[in-house]
ROVEXZA-222569 format. One record per residue (C-alpha): residue number from 0; residue in three letters; y, x, z. Coordinates in nm, 4 decimals. Layout:
// ROVEXZA-222569
+---------+--------+----------+----------+----------+
! tordren ! padren !        Y !        X !        Z !
+---------+--------+----------+----------+----------+
!     NUM !    ALA !        Y !        X !        Z !
...
+---------+--------+----------+----------+----------+
This chain:
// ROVEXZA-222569
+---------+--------+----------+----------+----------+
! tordren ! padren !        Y !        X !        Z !
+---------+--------+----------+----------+----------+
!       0 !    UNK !   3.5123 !  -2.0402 !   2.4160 !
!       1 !    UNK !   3.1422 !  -2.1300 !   2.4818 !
!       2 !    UNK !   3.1054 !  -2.2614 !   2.0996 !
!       3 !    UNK !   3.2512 !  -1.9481 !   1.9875 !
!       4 !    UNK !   3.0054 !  -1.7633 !   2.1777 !
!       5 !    UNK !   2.7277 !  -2.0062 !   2.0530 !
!       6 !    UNK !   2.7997 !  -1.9680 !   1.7316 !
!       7 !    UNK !   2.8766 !  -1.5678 !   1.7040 !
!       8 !    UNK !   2.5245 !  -1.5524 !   1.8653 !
!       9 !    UNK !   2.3930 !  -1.7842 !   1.5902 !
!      10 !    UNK !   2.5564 !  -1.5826 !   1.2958 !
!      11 !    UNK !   2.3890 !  -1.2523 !   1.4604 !
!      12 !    UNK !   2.0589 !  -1.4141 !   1.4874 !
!      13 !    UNK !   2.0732 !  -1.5163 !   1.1131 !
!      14 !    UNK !   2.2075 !  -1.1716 !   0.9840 !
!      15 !    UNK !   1.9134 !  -0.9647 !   1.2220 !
!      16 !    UNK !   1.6394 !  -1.2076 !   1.0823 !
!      17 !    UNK !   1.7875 !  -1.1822 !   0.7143 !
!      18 !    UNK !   1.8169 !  -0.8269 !   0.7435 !
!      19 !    UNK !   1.4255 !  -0.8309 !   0.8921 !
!      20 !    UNK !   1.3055 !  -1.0321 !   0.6140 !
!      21 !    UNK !   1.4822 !  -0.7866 !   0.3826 !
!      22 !    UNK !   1.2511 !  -0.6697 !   0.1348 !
!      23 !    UNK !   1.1386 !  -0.5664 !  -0.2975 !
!      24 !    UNK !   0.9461 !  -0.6911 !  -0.5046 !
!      25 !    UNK !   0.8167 !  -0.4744 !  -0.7851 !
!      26 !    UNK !   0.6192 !  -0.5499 !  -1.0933 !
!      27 !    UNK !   0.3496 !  -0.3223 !  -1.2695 !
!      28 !    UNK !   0.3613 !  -0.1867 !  -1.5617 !
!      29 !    UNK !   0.6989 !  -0.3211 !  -1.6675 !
!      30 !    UNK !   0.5944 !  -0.3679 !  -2.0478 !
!      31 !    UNK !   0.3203 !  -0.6196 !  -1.9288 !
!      32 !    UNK !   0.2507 !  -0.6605 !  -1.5830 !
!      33 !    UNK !  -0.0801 !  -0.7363 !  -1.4400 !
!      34 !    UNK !   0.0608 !  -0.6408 !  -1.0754 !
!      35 !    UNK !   0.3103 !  -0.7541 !  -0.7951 !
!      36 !    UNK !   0.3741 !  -0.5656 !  -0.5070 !
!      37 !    UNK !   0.6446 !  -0.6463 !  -0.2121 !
!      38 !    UNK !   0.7712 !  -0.3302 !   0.0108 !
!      39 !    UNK !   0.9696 !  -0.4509 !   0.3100 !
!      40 !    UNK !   1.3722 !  -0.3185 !   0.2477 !
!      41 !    UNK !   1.3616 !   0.0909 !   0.4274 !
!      42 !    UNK !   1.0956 !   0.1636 !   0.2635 !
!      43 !    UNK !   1.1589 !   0.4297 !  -0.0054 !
!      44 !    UNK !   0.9148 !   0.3405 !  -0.3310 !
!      45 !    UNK !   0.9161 !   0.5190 !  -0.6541 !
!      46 !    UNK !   0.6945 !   0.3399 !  -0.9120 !
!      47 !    UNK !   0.5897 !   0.5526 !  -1.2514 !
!      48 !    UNK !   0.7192 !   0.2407 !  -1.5261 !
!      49 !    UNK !   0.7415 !   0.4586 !  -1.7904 !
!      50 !    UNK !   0.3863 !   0.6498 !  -1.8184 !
!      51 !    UNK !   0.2436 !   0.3782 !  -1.5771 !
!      52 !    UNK !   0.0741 !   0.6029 !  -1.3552 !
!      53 !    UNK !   0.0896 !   0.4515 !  -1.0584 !
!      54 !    UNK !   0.3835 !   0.5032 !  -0.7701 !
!      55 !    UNK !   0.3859 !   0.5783 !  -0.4044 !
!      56 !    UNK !   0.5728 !   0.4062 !  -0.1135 !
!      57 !    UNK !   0.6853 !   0.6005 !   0.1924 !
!      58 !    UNK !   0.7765 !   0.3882 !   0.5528 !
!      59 !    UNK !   1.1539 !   0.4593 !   0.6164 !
!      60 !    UNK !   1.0655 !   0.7241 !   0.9285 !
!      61 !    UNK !   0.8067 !   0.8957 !   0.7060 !
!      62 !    UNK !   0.5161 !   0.7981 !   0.9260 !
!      63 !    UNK !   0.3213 !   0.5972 !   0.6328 !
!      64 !    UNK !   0.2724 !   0.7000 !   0.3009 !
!      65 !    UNK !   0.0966 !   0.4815 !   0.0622 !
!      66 !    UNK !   0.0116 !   0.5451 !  -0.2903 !
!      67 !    UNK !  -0.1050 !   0.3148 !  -0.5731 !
!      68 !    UNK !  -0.2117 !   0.3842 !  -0.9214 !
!      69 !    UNK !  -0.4422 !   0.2245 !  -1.1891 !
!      70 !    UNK !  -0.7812 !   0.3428 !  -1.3307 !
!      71 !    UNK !  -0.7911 !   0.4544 !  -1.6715 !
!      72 !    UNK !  -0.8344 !   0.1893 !  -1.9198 !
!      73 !    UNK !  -1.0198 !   0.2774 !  -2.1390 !
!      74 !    UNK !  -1.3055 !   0.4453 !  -1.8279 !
!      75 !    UNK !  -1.3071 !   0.1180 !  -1.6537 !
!      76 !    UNK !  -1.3906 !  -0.1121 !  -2.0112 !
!      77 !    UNK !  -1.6557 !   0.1578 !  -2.1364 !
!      78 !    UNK !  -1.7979 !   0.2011 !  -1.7648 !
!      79 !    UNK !  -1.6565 !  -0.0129 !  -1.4334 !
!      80 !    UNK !  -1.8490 !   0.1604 !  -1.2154 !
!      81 !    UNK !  -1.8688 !   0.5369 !  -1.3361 !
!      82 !    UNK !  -1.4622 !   0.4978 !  -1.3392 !
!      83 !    UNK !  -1.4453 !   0.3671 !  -0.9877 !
!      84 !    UNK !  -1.7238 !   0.6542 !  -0.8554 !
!      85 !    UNK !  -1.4989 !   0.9022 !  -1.0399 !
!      86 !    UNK !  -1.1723 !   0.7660 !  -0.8737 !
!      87 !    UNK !  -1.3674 !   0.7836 !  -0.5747 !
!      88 !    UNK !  -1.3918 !   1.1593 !  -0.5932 !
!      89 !    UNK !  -1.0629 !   1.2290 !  -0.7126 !
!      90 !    UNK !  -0.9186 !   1.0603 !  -0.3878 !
!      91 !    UNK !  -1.1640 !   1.2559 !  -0.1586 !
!      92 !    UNK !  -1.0329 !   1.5662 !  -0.3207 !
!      93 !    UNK !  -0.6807 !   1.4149 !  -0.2283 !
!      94 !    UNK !  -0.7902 !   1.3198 !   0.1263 !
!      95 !    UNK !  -0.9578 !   1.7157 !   0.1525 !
!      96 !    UNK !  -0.5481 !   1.8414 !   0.0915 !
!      97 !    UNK !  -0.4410 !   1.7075 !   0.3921 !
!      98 !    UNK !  -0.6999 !   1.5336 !   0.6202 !
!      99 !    UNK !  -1.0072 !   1.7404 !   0.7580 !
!     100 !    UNK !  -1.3193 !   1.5969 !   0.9663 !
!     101 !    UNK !  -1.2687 !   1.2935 !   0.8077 !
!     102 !    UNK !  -1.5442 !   0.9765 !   0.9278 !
!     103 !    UNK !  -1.5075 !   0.6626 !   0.6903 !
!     104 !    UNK !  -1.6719 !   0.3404 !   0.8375 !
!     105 !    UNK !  -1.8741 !   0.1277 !   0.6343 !
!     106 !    UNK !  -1.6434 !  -0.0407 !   0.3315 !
!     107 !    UNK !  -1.5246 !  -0.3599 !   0.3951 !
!     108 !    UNK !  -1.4346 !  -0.6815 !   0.1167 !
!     109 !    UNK !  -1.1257 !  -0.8917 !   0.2225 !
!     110 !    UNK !  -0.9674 !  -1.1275 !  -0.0315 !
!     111 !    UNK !  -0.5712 !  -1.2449 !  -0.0498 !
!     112 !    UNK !  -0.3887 !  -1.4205 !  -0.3045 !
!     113 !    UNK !  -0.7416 !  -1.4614 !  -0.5139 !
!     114 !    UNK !  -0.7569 !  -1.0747 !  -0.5381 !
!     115 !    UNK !  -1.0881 !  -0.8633 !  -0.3493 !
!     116 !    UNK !  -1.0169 !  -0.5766 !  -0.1827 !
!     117 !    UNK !  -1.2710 !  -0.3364 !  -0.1421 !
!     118 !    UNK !  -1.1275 !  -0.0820 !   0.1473 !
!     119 !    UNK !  -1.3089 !   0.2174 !   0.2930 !
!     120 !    UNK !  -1.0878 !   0.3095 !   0.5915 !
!     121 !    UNK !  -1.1434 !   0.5945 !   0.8150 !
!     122 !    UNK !  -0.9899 !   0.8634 !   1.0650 !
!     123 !    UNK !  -0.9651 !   1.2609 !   1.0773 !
!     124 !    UNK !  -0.7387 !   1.4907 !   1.1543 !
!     125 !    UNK !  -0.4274 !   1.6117 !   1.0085 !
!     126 !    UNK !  -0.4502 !   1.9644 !   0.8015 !
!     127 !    UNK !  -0.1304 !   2.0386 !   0.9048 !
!     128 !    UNK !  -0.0931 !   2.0436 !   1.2880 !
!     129 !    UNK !  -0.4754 !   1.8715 !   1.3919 !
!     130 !    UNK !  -0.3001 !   1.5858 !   1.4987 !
!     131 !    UNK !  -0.5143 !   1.2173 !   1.4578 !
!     132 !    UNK !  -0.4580 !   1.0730 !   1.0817 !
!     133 !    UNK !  -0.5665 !   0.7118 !   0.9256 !
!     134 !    UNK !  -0.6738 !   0.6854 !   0.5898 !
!     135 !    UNK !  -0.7811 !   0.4221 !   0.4057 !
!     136 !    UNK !  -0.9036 !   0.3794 !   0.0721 !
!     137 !    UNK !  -0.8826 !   0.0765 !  -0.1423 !
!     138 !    UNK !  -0.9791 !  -0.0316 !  -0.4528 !
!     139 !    UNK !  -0.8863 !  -0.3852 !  -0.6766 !
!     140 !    UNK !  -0.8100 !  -0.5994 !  -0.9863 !
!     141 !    UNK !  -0.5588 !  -0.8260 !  -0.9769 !
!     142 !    UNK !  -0.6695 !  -0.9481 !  -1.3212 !
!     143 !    UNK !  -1.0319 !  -0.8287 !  -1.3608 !
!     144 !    UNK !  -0.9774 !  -0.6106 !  -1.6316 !
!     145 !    UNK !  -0.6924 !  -0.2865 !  -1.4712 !
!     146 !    UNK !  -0.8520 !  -0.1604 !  -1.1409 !
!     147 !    UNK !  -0.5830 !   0.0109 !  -0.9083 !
!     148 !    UNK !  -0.6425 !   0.2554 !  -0.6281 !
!     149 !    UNK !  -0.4820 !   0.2131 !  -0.3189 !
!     150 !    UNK !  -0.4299 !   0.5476 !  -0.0663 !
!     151 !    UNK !  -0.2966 !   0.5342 !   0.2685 !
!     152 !    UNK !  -0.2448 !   0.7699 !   0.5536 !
!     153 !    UNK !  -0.0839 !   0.7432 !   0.8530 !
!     154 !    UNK !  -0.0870 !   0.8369 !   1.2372 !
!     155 !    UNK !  -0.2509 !   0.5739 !   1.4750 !
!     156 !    UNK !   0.0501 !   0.5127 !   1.6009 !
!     157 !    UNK !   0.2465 !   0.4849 !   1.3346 !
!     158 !    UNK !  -0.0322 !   0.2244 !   1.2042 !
!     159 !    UNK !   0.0432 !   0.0499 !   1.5201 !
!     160 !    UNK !   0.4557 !   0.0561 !   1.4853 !
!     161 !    UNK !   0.4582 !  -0.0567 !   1.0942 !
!     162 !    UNK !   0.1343 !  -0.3119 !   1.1408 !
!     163 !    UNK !   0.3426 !  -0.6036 !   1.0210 !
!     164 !    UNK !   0.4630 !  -0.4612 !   0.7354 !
!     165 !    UNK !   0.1463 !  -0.2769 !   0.6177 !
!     166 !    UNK !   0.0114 !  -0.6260 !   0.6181 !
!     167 !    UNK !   0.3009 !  -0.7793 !   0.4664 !
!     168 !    UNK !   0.2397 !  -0.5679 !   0.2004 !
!     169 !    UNK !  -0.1554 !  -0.5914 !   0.1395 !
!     170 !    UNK !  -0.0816 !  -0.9612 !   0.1244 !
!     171 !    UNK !   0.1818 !  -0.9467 !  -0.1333 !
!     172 !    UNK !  -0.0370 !  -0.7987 !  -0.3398 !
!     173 !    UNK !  -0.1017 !  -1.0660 !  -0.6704 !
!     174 !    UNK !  -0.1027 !  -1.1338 !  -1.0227 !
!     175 !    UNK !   0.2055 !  -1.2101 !  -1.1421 !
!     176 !    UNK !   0.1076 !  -1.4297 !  -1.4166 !
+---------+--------+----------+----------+----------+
């Protein structure tokens, strides 16, 4: 009876940790990727392979959403910088739709898998209902040539709950080649 017990609490243990380490990986564009994302299982992600513009993933309570798309091509090889200062105003006009009183703090450079991140992150409040909203801005090449954008938003708390696998994800982030 007590190595029945033993090992029905073993099995359960490996199914809960299989089903926690659950997860997606997802390749970008299909035709020739030069990206390689992981979203932990729950999450529901819709990726643009066809037109390659980009996809967004959504935490499985709604509480995250996180969006990802790549420069123009052609605007980053005539002009890195003028593409990335344009991106940069396109996603403010995103942030205005939904996030008012917004305060960035100064951008920050971390590095995973051999990739720099530049991130801007920052706080406001929700247009919606004025409750407090994360955002966080990110821009980076996986292969020095396609620049991606990288929007999130999210409640404080709901940054708290899905730490882990916001993390999880930034650091799955690579080249796949």
């Amino acid at each position: 009876m007590k190595r029945t017990v033993t090992l029905m609490l073993f099995f359960s243990l490996v199914l809960i940790a299989s089903a926690a380490l659950a997860q997606t990986e997802y390749t970008y564009p299909a035709n020739a990727p030069v990206l390689s994302i992981t979203f932990p299982e729950g999450w529901k992600v819709e990726l643009d392979q066809a037109d390659q513009k980009g996809g967004s993933a959504i935490s499985g309570d709604d509480a995250i959403y996180l969006y990802i798309w790549p420069l123009d091509e052609e605007a980053v090889k005539d002009d890195p910088k003028a593409a990335i200062e344009e991106a940069g105003k396109d996603v403010g006009e995103d942030i205005a739709t939904w996030v008012t009183d917004v305060k960035f703090e100064e951008p920050k450079t971390v590095e995973f898998n051999g990739i720099s991140f530049l991130d801007i992150s920052g706080a406001g409040k929700a247009k919606e209902d004025g409750s407090d909203v994360s955002v966080s801005v990110t821009f980076f090449t996986p292969d020095n040539k396609a620049v991606f954008v990288m929007l999130y938003y999210g409640s404080p708390d709901a940054e708290k709950a899905h730490e882990k696998e916001l993390t999880a994800i930034a650091q799955s982030i690579k080249n796949p080649k």
